[in-house]
N, C-alpha and C positions, 0 to 999 in steps of 0.2 A: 042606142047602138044601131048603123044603118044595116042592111042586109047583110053586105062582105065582111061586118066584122062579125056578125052573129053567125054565117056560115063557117068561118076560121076558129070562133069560139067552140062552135060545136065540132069540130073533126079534135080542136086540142083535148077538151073532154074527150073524147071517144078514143082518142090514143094514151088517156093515162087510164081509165077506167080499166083498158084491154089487158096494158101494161102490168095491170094492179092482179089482173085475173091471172096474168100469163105467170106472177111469181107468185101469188099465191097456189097455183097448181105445183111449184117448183117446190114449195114448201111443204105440199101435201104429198107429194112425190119423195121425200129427202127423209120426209117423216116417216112415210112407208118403208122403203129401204130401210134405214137404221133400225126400227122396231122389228124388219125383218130379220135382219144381223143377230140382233139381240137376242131371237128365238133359237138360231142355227148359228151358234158360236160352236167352232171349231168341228163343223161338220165332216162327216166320211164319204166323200166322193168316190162312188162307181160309176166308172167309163167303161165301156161294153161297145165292141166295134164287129157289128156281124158281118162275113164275108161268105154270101150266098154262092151254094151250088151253081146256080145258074145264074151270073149276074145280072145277065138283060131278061129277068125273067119278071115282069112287073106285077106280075100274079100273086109271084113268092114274096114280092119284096110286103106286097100290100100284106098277102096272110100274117108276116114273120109282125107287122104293124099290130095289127089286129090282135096276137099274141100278147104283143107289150104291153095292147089296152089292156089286156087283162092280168097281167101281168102287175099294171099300175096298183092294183086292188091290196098287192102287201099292205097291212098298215104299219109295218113302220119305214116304209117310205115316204119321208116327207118332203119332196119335192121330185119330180121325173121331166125328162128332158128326149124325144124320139127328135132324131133326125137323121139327115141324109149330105154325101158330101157337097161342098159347096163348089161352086162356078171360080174357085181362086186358081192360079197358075201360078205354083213358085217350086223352085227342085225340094224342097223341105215338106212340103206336104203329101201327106197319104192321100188317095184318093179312091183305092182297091175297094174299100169297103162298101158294102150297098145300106145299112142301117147304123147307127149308132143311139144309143141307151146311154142314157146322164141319170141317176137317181142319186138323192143324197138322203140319208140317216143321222140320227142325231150323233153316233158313234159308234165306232166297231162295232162294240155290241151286237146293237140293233140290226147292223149289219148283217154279223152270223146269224140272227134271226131268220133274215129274208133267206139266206141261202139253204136252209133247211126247213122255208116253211110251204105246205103243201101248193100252194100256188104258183110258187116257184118251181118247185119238182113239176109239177104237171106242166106248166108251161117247156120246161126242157124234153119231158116224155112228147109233148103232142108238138115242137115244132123245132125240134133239135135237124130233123131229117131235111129241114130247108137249107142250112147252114154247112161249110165244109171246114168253115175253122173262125175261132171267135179268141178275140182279145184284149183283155182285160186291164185297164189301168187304176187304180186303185189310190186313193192318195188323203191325208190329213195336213192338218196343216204344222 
């Protein structure tokens, strides 16, 4: 084999080997996912949309954050979601809100658990006073 064909040999290895890696991550990925499914079949989604006293208030926003981390600690929340609204521009999207709160639970249940268990109350007692009104979406499937 002269040079040009051993340089051409070796980039088609290098593009199927990459190929091989790039779907086998696809695979580990797919695998992940589903195994996840599997654990959190027909979860209870709480949506929590906090609209701060002060909205340009990046103080408040980080404290009300900082809350949520702790906040995260229920255990029976099995998965939590903090975020903030996005950069989208369409007449259908809310945008008012300065935090938003995703946790999901295995089921109702578990649910009314979080809403009566001390960490949650305390979380509302010590940072309720950021907030001038909060709204809740709630949803199974």
């Amino acid at each position: 084999m002269n040079p040009t064909q051993s340089f051409f040999a070796a980039i088609v290895l290098s593009l199927i080997v990459s190929s091989c890696i790039h779907i086998s991550a696809k695979v580990d990925e797919h695998a992940y996912v589903e195994q996840n499914q599997k654990t959190m079949t027909n979860p209870f989604i709480h949506h929590v949309y906090f609209y701060l006293k002060d909205p340009n208030n990046r103080a408040d926003r980080d404290k009300l954050v900082e809350g949520l981390g702790k906040l995260s600690k229920v255990s029976t929340i099995q998965q939590y979601y903090i975020g903030f609204p996005a950069a989208t521009n369409r007449s259908v999207i809310e945008k008012g809100y300065a935090v938003s709160w995703m946790c999901l639970f295995k089921n109702a249940e578990e649910e009314e658990q979080y809403q009566q268990d001390p960490i949650h109350l305390k979380f509302i007692e010590e940072y309720s006073h950021l907030w001038e009104k909060v709204v809740v979406y709630d949803s199974v499937q």
